[in-house]
N, CA, C and O atoms as CSV, one atom per row, in Angstrom:
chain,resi,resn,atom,element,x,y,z
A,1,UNK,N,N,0.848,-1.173,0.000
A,1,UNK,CA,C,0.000,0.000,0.000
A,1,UNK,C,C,0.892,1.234,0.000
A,1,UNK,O,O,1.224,1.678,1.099
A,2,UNK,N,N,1.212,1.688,-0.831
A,2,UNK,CA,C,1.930,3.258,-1.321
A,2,UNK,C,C,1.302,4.297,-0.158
A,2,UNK,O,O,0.099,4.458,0.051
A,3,UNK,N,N,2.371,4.942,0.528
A,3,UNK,CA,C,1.589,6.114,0.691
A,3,UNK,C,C,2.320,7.477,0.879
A,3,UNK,O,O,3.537,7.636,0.972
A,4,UNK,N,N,1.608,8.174,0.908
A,4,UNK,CA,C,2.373,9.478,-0.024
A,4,UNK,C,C,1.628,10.940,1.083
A,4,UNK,O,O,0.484,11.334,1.312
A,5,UNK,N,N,3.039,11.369,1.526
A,5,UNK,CA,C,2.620,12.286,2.619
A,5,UNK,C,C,3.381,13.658,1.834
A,5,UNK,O,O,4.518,13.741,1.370
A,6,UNK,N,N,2.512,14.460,1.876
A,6,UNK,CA,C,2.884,15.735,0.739
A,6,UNK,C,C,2.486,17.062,2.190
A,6,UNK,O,O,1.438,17.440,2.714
A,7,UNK,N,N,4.190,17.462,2.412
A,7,UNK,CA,C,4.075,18.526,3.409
A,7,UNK,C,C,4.141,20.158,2.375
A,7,UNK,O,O,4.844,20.300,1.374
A,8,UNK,N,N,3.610,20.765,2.715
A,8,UNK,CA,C,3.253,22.150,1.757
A,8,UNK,C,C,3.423,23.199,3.450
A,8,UNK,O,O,3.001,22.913,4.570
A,9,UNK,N,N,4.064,24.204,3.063
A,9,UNK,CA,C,4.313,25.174,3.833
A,9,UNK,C,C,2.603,25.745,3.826
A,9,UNK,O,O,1.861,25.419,2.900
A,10,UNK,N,N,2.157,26.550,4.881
A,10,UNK,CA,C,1.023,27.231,4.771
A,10,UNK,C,C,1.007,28.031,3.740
A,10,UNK,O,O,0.078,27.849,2.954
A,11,UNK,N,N,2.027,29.168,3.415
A,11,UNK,CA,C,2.070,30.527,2.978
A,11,UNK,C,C,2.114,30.031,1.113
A,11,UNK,O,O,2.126,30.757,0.119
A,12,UNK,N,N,2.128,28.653,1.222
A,12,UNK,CA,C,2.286,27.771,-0.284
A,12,UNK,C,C,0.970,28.467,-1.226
A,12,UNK,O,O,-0.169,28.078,-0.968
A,13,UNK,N,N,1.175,29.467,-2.277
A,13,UNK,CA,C,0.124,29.409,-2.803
A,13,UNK,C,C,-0.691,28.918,-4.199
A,13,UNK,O,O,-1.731,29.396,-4.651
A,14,UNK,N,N,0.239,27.647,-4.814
A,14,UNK,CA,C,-0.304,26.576,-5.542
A,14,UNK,C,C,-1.101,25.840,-5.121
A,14,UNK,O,O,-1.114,25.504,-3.937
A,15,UNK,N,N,-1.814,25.488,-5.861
A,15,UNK,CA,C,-3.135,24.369,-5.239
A,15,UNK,C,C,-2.248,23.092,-5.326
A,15,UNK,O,O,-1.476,22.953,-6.275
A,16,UNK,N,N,-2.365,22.055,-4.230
A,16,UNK,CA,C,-2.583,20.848,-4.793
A,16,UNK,C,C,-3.281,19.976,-5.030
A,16,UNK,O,O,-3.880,19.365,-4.145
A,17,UNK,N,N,-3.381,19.691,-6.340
A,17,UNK,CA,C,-4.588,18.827,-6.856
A,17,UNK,C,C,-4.691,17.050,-6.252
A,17,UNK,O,O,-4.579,16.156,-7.090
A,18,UNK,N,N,-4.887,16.730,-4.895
A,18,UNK,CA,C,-4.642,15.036,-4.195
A,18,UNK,C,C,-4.855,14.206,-5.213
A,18,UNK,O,O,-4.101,13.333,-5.644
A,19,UNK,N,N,-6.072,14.562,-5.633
A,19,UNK,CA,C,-7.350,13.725,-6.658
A,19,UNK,C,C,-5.979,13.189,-7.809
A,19,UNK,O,O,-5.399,12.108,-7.919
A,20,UNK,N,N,-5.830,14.485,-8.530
A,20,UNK,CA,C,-5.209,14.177,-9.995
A,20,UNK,C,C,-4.012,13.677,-9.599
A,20,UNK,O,O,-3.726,12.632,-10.183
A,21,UNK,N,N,-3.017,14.151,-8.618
A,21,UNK,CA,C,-1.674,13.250,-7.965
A,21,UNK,C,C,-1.867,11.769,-7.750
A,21,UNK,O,O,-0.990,11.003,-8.150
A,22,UNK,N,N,-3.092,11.242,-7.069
A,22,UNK,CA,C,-3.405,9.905,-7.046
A,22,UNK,C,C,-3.433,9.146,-7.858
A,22,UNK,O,O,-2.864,8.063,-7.991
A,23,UNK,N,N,-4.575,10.060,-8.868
A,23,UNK,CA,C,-4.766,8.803,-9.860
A,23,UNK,C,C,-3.174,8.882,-11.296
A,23,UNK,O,O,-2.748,8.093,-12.140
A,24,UNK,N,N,-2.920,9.841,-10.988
A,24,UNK,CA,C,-1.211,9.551,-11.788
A,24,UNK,C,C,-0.293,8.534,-11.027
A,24,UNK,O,O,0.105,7.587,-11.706
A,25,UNK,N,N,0.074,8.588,-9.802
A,25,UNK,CA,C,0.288,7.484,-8.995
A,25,UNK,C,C,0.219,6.095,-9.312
A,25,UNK,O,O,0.943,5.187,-9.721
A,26,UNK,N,N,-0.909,6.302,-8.965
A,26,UNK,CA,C,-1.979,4.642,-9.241
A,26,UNK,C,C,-1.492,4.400,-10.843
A,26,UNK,O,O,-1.275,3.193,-10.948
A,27,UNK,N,N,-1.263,5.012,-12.004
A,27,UNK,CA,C,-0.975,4.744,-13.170
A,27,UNK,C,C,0.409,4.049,-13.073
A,27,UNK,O,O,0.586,2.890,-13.447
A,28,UNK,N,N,1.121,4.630,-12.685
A,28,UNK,CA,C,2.668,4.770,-12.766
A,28,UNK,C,C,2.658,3.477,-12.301
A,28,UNK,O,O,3.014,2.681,-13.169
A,29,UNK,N,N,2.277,2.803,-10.866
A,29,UNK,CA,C,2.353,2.136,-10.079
A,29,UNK,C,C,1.475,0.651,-10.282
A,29,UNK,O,O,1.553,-0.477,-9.795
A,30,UNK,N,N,0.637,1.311,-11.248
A,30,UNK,CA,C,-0.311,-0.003,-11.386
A,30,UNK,C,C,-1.448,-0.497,-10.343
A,30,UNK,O,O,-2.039,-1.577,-10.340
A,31,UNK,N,N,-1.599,0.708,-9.373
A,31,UNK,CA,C,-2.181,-0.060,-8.049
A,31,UNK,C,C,-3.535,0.666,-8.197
A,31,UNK,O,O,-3.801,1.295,-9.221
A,32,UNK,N,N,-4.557,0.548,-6.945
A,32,UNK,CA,C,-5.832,1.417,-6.659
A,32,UNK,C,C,-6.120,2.373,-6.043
A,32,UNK,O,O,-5.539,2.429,-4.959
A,33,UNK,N,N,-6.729,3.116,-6.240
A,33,UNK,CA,C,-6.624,4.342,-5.442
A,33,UNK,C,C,-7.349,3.967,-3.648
A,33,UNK,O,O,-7.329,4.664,-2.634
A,34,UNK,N,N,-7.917,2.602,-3.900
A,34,UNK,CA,C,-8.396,2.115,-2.628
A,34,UNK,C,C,-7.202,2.009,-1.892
A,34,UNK,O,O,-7.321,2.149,-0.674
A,35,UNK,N,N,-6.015,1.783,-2.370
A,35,UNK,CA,C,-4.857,1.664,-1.564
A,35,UNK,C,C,-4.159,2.476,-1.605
A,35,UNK,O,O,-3.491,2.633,-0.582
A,36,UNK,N,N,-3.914,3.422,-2.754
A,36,UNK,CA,C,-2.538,5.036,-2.991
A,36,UNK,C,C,-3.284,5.932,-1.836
A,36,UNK,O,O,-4.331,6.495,-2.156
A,37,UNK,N,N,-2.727,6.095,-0.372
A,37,UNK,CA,C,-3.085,6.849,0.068
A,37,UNK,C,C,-2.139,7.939,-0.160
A,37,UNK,O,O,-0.924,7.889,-0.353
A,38,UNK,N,N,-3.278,9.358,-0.071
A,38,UNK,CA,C,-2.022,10.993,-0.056
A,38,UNK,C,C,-2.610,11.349,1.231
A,38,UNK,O,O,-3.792,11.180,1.533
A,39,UNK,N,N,-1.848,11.772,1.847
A,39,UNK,CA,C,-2.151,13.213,3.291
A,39,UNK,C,C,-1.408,14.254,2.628
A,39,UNK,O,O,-0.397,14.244,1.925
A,40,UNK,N,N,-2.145,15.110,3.023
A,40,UNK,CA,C,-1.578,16.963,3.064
A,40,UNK,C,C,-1.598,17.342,3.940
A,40,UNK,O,O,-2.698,17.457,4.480
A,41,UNK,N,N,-0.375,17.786,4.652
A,41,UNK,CA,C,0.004,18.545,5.656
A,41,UNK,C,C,0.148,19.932,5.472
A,41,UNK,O,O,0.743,20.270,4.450
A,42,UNK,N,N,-0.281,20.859,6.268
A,42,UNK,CA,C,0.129,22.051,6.079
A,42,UNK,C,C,1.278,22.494,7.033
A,42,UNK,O,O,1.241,22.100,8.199
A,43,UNK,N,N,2.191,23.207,6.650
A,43,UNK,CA,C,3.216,23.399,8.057
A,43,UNK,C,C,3.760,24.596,8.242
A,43,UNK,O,O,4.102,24.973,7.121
A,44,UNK,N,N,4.088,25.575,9.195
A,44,UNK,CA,C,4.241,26.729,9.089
A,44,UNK,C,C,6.386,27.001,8.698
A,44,UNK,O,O,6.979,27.992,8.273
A,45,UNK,N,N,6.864,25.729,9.072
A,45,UNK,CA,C,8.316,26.111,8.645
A,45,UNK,C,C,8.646,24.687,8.834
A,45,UNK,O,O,7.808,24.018,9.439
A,46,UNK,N,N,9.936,23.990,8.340
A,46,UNK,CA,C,10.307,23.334,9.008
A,46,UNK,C,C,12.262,23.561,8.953
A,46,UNK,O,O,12.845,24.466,8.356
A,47,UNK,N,N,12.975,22.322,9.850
A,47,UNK,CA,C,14.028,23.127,10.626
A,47,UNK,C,C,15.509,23.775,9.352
A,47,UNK,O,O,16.226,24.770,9.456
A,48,UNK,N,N,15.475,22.924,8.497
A,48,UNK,CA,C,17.121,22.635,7.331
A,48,UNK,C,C,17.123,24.193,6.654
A,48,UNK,O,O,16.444,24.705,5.763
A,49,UNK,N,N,17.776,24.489,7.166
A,49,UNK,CA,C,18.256,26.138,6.491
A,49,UNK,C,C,18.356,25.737,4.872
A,49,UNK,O,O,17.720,26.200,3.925
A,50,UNK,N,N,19.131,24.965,4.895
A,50,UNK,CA,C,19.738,24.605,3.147
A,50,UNK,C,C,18.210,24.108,2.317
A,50,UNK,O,O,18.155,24.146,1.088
A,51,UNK,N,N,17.104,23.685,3.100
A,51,UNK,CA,C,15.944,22.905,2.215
A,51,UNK,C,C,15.211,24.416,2.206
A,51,UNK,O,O,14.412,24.651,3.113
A,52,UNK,N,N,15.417,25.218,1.414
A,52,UNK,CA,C,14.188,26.287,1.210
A,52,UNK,C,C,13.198,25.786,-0.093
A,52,UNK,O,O,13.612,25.945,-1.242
A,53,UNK,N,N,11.871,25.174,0.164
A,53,UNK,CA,C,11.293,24.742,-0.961
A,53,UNK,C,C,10.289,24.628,-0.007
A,53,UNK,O,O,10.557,24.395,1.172
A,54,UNK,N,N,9.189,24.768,-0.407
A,54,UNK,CA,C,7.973,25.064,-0.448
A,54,UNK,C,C,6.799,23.632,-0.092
A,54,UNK,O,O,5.640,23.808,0.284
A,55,UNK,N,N,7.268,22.631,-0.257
A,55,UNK,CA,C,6.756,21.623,-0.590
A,55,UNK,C,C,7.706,20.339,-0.470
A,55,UNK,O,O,8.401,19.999,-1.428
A,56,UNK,N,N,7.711,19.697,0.637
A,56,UNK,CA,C,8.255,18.051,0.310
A,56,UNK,C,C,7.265,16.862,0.436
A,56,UNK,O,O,6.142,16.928,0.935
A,57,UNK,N,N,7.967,15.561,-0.195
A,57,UNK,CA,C,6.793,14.670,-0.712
A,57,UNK,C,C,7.654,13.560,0.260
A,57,UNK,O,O,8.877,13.633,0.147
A,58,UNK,N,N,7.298,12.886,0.885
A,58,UNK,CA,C,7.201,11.997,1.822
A,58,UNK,C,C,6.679,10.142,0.815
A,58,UNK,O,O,5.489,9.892,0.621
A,59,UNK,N,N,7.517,9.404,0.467
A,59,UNK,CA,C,6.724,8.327,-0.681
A,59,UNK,C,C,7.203,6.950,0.474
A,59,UNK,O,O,8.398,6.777,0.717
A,60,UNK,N,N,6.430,6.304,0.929
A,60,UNK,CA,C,6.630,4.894,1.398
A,60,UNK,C,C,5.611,3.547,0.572
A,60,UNK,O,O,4.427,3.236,0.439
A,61,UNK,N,N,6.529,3.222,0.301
A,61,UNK,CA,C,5.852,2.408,-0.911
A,61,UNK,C,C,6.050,1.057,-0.839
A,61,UNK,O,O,7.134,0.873,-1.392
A,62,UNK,N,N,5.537,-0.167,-0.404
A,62,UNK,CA,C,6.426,-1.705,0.207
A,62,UNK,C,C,5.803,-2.384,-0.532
A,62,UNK,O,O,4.609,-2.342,-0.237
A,63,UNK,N,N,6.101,-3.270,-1.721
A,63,UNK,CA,C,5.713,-4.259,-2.451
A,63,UNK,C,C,5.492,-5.277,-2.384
A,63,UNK,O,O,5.424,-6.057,-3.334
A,64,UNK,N,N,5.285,-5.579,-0.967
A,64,UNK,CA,C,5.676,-7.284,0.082
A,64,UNK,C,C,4.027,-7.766,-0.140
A,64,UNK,O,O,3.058,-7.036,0.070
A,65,UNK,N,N,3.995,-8.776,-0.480
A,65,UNK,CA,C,2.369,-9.494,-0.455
A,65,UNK,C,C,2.032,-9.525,1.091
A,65,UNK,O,O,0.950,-10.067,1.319
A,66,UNK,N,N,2.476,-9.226,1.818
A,66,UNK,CA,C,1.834,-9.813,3.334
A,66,UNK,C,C,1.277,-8.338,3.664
A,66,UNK,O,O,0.380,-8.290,4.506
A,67,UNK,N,N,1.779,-6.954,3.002
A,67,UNK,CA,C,1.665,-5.713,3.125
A,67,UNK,C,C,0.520,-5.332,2.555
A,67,UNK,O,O,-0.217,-4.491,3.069
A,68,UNK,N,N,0.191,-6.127,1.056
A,68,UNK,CA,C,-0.365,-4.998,0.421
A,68,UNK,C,C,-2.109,-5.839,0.443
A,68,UNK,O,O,-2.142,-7.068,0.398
A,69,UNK,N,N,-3.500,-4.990,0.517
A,69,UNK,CA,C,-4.043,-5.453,0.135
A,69,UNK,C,C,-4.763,-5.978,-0.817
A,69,UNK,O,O,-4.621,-5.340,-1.861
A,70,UNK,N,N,-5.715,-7.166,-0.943
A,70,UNK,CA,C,-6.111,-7.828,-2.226
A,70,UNK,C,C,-7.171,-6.907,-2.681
A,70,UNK,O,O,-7.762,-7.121,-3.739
């Protein structure tokens, strides 16, 4: 079960589209959207001086049959 944690600064003012990210996902991946989970976090800063970007994507993705469901 893929899942996909997408942190966006508050002050972020692009939309992100979950819906259309998923189902590109699910393409790429071959899987269902019953299983591609996304969260959106909103966050007001976080700590790495050197990471100034707006947006990081968080991907845990385990291909193990005992993991994924039928």
């Amino acid at each position: 079960m893929p899942l996909v944690k997408v942190f966006a600064r508050v002050g972020m003012t692009k939309p992100i589209p979950l819906a259309s990210l998923q189902s590109k996902l699910c393409a790429i991946w071959s899987t269902k959207p019953e299983t591609t989970k996304l969260i959106l976090s909103r966050v007001e800063d976080w700590t790495s001086d050197s990471f100034d970007e707006d947006c990081y994507i968080d991907i845990r993705a385990y291909g193990k049959a005992e993991r994924t469901r039928e």
